[in-house]
C-alpha positions as CSV (number, residue, x, y, z in Angstrom):
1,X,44.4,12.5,-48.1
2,X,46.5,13.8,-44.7
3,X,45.3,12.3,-41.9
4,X,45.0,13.8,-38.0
5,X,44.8,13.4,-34.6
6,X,42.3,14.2,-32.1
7,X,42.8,17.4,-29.8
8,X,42.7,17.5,-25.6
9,X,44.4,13.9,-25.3
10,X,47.5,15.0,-24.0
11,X,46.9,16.2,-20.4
12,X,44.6,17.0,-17.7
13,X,42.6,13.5,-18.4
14,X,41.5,12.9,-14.9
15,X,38.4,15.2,-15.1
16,X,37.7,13.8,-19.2
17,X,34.7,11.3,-19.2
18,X,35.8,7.8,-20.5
19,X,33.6,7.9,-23.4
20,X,34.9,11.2,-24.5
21,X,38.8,10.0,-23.9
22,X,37.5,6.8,-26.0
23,X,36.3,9.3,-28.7
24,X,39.8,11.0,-29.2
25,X,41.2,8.0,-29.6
26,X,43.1,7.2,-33.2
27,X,43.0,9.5,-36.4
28,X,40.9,10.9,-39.0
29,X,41.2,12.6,-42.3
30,X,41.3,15.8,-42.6
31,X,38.0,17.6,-43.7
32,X,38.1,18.7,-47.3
33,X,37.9,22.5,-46.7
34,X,41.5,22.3,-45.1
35,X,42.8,19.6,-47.2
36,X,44.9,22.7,-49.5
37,X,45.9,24.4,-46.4
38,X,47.4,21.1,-44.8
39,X,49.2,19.8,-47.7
40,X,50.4,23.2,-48.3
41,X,51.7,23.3,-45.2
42,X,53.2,20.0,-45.6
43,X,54.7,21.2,-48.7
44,X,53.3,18.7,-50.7
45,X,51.6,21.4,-52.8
């Protein structure tokens, strides 16, 4: 399965509590509602 990233990690981190900058941290799979969209996208479909 594709794998992501977290969103609102780039920028504008100063006002971001730790624990919810901790929470974005790494990946996760895609949910499997968007999995066809995604690997469409990806053209792997």
């Amino acid at each position: 399965s594709a794998k992501k990233r977290s969103a609102n990690r780039n920028h504008i981190l100063t006002k971001k509590a730790q624990k919810r900058k901790r929470d974005l941290r790494g990946t996760s799979a895609v949910k499997a509602c968007d999995a066809n969209n995604v690997a469409r996208m990806l053209c792997q479909k």
